[in-house]
C-alpha positions as CSV (number, residue, x, y, z in Angstrom):
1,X,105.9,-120.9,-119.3
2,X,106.7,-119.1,-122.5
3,X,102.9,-119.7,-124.0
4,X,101.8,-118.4,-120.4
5,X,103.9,-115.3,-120.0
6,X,104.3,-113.8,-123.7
7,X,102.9,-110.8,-124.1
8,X,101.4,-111.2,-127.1
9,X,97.8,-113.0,-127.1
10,X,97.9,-116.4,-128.0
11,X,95.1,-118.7,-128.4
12,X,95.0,-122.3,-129.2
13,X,92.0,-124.1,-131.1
14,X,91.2,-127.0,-133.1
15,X,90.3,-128.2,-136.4
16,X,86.6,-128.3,-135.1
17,X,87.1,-124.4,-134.2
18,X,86.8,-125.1,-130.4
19,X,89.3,-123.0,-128.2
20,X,91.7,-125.4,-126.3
21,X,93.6,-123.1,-124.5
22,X,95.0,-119.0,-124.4
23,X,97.1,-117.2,-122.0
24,X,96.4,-114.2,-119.7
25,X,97.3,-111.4,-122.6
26,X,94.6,-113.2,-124.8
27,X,91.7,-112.9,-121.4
28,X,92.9,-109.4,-121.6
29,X,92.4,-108.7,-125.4
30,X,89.1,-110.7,-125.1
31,X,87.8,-109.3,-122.1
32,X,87.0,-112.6,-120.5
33,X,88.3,-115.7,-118.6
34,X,90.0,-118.8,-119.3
35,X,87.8,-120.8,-117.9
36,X,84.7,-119.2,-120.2
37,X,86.6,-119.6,-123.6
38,X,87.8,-123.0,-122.6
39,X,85.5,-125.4,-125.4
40,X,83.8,-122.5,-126.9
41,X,83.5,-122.1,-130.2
42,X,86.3,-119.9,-131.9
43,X,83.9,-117.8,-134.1
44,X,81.4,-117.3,-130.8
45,X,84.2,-114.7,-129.2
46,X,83.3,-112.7,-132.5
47,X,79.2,-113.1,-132.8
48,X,78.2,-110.1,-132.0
49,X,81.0,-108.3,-133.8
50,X,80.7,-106.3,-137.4
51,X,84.6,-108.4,-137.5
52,X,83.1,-111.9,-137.4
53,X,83.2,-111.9,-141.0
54,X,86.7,-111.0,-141.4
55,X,87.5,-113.6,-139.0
56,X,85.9,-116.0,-140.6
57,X,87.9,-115.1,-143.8
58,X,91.5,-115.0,-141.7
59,X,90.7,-118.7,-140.5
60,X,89.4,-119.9,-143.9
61,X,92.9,-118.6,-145.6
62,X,94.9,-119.9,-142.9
63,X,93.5,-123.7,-143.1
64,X,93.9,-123.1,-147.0
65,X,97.3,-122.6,-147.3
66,X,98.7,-123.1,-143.8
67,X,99.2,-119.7,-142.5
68,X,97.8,-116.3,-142.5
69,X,98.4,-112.9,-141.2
70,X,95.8,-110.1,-140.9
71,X,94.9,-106.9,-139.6
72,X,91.7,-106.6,-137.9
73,X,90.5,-103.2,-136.5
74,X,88.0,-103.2,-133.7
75,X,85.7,-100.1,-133.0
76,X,84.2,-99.6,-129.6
77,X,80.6,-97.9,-129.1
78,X,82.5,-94.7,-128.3
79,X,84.1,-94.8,-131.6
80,X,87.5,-95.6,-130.4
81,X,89.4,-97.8,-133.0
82,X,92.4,-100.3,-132.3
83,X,94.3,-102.2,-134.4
84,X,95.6,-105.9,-134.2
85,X,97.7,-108.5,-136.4
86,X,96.3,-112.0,-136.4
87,X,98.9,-114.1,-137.3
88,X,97.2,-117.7,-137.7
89,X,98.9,-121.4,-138.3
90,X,97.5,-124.4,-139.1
91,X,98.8,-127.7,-137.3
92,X,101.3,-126.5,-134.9
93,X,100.9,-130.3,-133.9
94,X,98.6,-132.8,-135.1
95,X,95.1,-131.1,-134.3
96,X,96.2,-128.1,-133.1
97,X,96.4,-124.5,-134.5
98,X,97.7,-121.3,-133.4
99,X,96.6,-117.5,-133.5
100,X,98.8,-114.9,-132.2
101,X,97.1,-111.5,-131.5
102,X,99.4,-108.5,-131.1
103,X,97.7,-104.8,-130.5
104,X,99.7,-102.6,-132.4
105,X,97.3,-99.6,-131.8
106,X,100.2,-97.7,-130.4
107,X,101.9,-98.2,-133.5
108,X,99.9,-97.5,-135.7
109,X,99.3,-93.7,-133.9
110,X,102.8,-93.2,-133.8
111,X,103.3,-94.1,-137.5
112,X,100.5,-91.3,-138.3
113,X,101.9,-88.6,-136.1
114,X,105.7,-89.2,-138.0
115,X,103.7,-89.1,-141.2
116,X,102.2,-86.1,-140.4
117,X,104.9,-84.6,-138.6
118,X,107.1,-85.2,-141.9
119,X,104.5,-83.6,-143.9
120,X,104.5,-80.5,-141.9
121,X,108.1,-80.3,-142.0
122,X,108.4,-80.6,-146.0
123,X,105.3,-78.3,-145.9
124,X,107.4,-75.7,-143.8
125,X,110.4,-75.3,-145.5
126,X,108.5,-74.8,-148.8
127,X,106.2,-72.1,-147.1
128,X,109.1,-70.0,-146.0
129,X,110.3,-69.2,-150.0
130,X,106.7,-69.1,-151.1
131,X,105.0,-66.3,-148.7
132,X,108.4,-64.7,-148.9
133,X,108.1,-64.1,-152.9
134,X,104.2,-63.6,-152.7
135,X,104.9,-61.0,-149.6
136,X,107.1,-58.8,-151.7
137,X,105.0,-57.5,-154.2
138,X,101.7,-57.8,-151.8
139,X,103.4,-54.9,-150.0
140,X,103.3,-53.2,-153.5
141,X,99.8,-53.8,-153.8
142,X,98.3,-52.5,-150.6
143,X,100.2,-49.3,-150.8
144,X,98.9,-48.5,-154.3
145,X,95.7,-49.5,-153.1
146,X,95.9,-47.4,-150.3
147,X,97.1,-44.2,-152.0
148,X,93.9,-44.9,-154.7
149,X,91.5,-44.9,-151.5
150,X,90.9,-41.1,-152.2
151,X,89.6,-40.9,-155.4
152,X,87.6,-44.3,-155.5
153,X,84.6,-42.9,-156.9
154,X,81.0,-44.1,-155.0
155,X,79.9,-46.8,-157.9
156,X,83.3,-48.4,-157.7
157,X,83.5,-48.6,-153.9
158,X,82.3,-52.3,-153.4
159,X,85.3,-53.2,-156.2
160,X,87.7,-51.3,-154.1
161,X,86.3,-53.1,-150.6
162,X,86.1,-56.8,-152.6
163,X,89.7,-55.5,-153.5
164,X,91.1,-54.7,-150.3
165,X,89.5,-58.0,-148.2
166,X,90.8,-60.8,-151.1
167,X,94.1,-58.6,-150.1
168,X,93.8,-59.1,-146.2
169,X,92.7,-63.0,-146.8
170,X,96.1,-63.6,-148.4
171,X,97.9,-61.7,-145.8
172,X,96.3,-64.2,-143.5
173,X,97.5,-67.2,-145.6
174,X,100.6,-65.7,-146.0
175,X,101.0,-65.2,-142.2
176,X,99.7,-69.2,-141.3
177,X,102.9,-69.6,-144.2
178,X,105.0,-67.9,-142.2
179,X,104.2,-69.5,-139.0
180,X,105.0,-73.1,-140.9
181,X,107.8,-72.1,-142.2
182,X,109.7,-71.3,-138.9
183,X,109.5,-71.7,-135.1
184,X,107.9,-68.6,-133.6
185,X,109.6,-66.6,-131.2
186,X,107.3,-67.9,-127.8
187,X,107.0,-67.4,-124.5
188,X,106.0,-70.3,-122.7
189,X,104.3,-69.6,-119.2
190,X,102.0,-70.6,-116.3
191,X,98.4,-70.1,-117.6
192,X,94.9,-70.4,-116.6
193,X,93.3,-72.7,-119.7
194,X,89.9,-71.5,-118.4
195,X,91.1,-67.6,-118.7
196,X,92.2,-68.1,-122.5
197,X,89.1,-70.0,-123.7
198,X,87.1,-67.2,-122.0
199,X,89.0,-64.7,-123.8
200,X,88.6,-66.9,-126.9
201,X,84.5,-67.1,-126.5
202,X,84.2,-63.2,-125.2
203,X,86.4,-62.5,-129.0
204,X,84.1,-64.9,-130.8
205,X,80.5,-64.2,-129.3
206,X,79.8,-62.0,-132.2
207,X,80.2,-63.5,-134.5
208,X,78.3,-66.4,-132.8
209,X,75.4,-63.9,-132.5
210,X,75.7,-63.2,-135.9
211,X,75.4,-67.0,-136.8
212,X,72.5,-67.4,-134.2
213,X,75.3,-69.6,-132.1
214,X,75.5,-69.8,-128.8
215,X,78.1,-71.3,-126.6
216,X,77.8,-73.5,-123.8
217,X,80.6,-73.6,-121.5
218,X,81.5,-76.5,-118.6
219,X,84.8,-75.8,-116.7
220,X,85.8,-77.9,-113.7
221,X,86.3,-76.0,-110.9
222,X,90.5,-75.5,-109.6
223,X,91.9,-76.5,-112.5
224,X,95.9,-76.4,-111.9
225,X,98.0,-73.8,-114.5
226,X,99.6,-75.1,-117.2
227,X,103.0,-74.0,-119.0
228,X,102.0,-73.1,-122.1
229,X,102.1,-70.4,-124.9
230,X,98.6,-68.6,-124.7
231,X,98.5,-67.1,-127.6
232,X,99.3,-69.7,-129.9
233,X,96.6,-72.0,-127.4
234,X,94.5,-69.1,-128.4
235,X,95.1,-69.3,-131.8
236,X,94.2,-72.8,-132.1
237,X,90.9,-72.6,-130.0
238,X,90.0,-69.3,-132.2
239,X,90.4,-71.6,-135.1
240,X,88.3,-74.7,-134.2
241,X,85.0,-72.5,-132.9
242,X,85.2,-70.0,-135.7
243,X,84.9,-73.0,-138.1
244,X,81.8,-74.4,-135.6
245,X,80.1,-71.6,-136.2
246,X,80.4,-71.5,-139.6
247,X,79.3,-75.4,-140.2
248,X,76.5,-74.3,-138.5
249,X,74.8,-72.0,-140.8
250,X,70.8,-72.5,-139.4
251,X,72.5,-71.5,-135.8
252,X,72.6,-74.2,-132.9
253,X,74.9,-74.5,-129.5
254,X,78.9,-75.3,-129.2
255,X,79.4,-77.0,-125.9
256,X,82.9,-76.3,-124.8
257,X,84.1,-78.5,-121.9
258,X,87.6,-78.5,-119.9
259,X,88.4,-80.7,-117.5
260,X,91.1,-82.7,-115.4
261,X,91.8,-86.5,-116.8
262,X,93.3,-89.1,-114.1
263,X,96.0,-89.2,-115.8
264,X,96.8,-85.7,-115.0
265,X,96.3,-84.1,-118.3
266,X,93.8,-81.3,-119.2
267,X,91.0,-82.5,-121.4
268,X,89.6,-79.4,-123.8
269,X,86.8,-80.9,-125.8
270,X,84.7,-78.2,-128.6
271,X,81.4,-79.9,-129.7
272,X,79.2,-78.3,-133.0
273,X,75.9,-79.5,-134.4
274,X,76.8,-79.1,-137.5
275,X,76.1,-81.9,-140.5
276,X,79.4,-84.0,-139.2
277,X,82.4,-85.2,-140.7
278,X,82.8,-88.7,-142.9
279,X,85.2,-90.5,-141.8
280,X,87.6,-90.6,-144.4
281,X,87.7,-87.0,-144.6
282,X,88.4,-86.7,-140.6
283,X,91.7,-88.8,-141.6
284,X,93.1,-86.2,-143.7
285,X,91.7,-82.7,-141.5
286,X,95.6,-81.5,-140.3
287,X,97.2,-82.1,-144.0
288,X,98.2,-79.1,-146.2
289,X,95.5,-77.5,-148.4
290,X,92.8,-80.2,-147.2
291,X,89.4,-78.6,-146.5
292,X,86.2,-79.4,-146.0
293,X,85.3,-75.3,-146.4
294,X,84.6,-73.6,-150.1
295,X,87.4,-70.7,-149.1
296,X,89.3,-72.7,-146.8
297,X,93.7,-73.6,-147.2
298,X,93.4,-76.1,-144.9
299,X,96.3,-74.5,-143.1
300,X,94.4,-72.9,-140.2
301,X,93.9,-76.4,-138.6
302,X,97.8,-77.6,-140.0
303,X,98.6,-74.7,-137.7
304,X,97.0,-75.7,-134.6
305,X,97.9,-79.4,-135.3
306,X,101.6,-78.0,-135.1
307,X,101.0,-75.7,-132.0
308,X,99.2,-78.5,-130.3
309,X,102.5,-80.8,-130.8
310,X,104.5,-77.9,-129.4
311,X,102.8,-78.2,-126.6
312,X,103.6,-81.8,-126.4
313,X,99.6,-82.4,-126.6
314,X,97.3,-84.2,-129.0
315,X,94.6,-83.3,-131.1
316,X,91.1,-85.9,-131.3
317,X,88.2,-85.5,-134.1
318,X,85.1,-87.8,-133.3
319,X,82.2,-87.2,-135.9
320,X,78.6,-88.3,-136.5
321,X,76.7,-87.5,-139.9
322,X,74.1,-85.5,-138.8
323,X,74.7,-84.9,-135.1
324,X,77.8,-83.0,-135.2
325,X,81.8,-83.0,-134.5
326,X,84.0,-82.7,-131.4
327,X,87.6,-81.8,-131.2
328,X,89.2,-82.9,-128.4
329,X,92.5,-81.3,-127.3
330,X,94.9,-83.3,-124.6
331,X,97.6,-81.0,-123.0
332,X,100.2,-82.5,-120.3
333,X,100.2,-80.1,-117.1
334,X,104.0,-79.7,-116.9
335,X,104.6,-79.9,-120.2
336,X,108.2,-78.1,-121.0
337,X,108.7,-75.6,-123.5
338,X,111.0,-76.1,-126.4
């Protein structure tokens, strides 16, 4: 009963690498019946499989020195990744070894959302001294610059413009400082999502001209309201298109896509055809001062990662060299304020 009814997989196989037996959470894990693994080879579950050679490895180290543990990472076509321990031992009984397979997927997201949560925390309370004693004598500055506009003669002009838009970019850092640094005073409310990213794309379109972008929206239709900040929402979906655009630089189409899950969530899902996103860069998007931009902090999308948790929501990056990137935003539809 207890091999039967844990809920880790366990699966039983012998010296000759045949399966003898597994319970029902190892069918689940595998996809398929008792009665097809049954006498199989262990390795065949794994043939078509870019794993097979890690599993090979796991089994190898466990008959070597009687047990091994191992965490194996499976990928679907879709890109999705989860994560197991293998936790292998040789001669149980005479014969007879054991695997246990434990998904620990879950864990592994939640221990990246506390690491990233902790960073954003340290982050913030360094940010609020920082934009604080850079703030100061910026004030300074633009008002000198100001009072100067007057008698700027014509061949210095474009120093003075250069001069006055550096000055505006680090007001903007300054302010994504500020907004790390200390909860924002917001007003959570019952919104049409469909109504803010229209607003968003109407602000945007533009500079999407501009960039010889254009958008491509799919909404279902009767979406329900959700309780939410919209201006923040809107800040994070200014955010994410503006830097579509700009990976696109020859021009191309962002798709933008909201819809209902079944598990009654609201699925917002921004799509570029940019160059794409390696994958051990898309692991670190969301951390302070990491950028993939020549001018970028890194903070715009630290922001939204924060607003995005706020709103008790996620935050998704899928990537393809060549084809493109999609940010996928997950939002609960009665999700509470704080």
């Amino acid at each position: 009963m207890i091999f039967e009814d844990s809920i880790d997989g366990l699966l039983l196989w012998n010296d000759q690498f045949q399966i003898v037996d597994l319970n029902s959470s190892a069918e689940d894990i595998f996809g398929l019946s008792k009665d097809l693994l049954i006498g199989k080879n262990l390795f065949g579950l794994f043939s078509e499989t870019k794993i097979k050679p890690e599993i090979i490895k796991h089994v190898e180290q466990a008959m070597d020195k009687g047990k091994h543990s191992s965490t194996i990472i499976i990928e679907s076509e879709e890109g999705q990744k989860r994560y197991f321990d293998y936790s292998s031992k040789h001669e149980i009984v005479e014969g007879l070894n054991l695997t246990v397979i434990k998904d620990i997927t879950e864990k592994i997201e939640i221990q990246e959302q506390l690491r990233k949560s902790d960073t954003l925390n340290v982050i913030g309370e360094l940010a609020a001294g920082i934009a604080h004693e850079i703030r100061n004598p910026m004030t300074a500055l633009k008002g000198f610059i100001q009072l100067l506009e007057g008698s700027i003669k014509l061949e210095h002009e474009m120093y003075y413009q250069v001069i006055t838009s550096e000055l505006q970019r680090i007001d903007s850092i300054i302010n994504e400082f500020l907004i790390l640094a200390k909860p924002q005073a917001k007003r959570f409310q019952e919104k049409d999502i469909k109504q803010i990213m229209k607003e968003t794309v109407d602000l945007l379109n533009a500079q999407a001209v501009l960039h010889n972008v254009q958008f491509i929206t799919s909404f279902e239709n009767k979406l329900p309201l959700i309780f939410c900040e919209p201006n923040q929402l809107k800040k994070v979906f200014i955010n994410i298109i503006k830097n579509a655009i700009e990976v696109m630089p020859d021009g191309g189409n962002i798709l933008i896509k909201i819809n209902q899950t079944e598990n009654n969530q609201i699925r917002i899902s921004i799509c570029d055809e940019g160059m794409g996103i390696p994958e051990e860069k898309i692991k670190k998007l969301g951390e302070p001062f990491y950028t993939t931009k020549e001018r970028g902090t890194g903070l715009g999308l630290m922001v939204s990662y924060r607003i995005i948790e706020e709103h008790q929501g996620t935050v998704q990056i899928e990537s393809e060299i060549g084809k493109g990137t999609t940010f996928t935003i997950i939002l609960p539809l009665l999700a509470n304020s704080k």
